[in-house]
C-alpha positions as CSV (number, residue, x, y, z in Angstrom):
1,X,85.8,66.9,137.1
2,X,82.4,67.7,135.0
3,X,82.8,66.6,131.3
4,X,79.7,68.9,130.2
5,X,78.1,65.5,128.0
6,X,77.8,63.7,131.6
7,X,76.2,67.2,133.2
8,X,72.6,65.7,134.9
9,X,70.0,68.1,135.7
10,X,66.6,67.7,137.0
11,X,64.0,70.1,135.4
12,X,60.7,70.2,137.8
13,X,57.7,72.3,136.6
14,X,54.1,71.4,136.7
15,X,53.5,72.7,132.9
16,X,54.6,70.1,130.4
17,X,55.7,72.2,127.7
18,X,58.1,74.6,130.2
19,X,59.4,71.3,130.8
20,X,60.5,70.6,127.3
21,X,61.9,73.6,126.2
22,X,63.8,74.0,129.6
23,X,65.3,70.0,128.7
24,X,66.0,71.0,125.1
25,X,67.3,74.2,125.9
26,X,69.9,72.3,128.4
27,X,70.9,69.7,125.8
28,X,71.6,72.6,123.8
29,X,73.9,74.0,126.3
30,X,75.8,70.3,126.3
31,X,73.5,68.4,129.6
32,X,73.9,64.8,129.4
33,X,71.2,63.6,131.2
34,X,68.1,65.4,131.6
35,X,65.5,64.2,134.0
36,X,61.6,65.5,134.3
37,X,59.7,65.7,136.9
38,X,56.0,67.4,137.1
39,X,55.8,68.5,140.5
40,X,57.4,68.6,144.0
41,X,56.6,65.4,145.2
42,X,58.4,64.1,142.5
43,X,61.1,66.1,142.8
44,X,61.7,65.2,146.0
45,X,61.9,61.5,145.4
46,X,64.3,61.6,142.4
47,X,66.5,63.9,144.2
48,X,66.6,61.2,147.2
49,X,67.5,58.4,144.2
50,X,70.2,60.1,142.2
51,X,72.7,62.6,142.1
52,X,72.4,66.0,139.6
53,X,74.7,68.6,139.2
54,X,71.8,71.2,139.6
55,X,68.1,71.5,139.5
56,X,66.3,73.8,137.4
57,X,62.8,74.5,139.3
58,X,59.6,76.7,138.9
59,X,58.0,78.1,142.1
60,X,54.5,77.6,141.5
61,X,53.3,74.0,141.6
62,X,50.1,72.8,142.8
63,X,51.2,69.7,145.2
64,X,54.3,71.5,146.5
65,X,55.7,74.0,145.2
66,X,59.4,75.5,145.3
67,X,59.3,76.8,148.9
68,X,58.5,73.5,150.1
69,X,60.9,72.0,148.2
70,X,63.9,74.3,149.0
71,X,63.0,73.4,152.6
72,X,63.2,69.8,152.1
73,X,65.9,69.8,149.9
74,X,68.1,72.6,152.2
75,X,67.2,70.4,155.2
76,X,70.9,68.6,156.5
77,X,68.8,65.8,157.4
78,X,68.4,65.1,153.6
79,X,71.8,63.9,152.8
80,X,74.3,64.7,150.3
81,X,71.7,66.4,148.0
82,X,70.6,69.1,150.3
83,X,73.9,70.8,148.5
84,X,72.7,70.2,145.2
85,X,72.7,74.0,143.2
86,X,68.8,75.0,142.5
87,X,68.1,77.8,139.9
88,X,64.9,79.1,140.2
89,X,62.6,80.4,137.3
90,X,59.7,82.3,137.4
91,X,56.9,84.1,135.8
92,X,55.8,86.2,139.4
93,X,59.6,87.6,140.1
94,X,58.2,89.7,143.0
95,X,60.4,91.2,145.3
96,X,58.7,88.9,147.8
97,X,59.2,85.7,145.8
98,X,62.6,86.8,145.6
99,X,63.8,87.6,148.6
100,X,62.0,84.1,150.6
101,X,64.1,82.1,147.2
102,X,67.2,83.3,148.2
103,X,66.2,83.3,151.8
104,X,65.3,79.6,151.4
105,X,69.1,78.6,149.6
106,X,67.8,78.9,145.9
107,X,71.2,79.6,144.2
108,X,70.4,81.6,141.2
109,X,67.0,83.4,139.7
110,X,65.9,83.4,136.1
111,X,62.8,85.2,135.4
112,X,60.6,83.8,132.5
113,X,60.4,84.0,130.0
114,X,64.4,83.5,129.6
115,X,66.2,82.4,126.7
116,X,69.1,79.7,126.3
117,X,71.9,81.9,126.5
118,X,70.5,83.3,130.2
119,X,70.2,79.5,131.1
120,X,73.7,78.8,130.1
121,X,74.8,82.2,132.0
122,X,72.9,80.9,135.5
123,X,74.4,77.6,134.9
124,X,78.2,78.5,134.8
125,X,77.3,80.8,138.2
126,X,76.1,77.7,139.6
127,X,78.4,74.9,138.6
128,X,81.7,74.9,140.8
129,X,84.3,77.2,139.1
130,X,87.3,74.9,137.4
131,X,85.0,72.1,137.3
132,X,84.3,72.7,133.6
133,X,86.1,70.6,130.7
134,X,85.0,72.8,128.2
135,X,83.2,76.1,128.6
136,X,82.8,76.6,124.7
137,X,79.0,74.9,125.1
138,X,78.1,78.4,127.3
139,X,79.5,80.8,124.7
């Protein structure tokens, strides 16, 4: 069972400030433990240290960017987080980018800019159903 104080999310976007409203906006919403990381390198390497109920990723990055990431992290060979839930934002929602995203096991699409409310929606589609304690923090 997820108590939402101990969700953990990883937020991975090249721009520091998307960063930090993306981590305040999900403490808002009731995420424990929100981890940073700048690009997909990094992204990579925390996901293969610890487990997070979803990621929260930007597809644009200069070193690599959320194509090759989905097809690391959607790679069996990657262990137990290749099932981790991604949700995908974007500034370019082409109906390119799109459809390779979903083609490539991204989860759920927010275009930005989004708001909190939008965030909290694409999270409860994400999370397993039942698996909340307390859905009051996504109203």
């Amino acid at each position: 069972m997820i108590i939402p104080g101990q969700l953990r999310a990883l937020v991975v976007d090249d721009n520091t400030y998307a960063r930090a409203i993306c981590a305040m906006g999900l403490k808002k919403l009731g995420v424990g433990v929100v981890e940073e990381a700048d690009g997909g390198a990094e992204a990579i390497l925390t996901l293969i240290n610890a487990p997070f109920h979803f990621v929260l990723m930007d597809w644009y990055m200069p070193d690599i960017n959320g194509a090759g990431i989905m097809q690391v992290l959607r790679d069996k060979r990657f262990g137990a987080p290749s099932a981790t839930p991604v949700i995908l934002m974007t500034a370019y929602p082409s109906q390119d980018n799109l459809t390779r995203a979903r083609q490539l096991g991204v989860n759920e699409i927010l275009p930005k800019p989004f708001t909190t409310d939008q965030l909290g929606m694409a999270m409860r589609r994400v999370l397993p159903p039942g698996e909340m304690v307390d859905d009051s923090v996504f109203l």
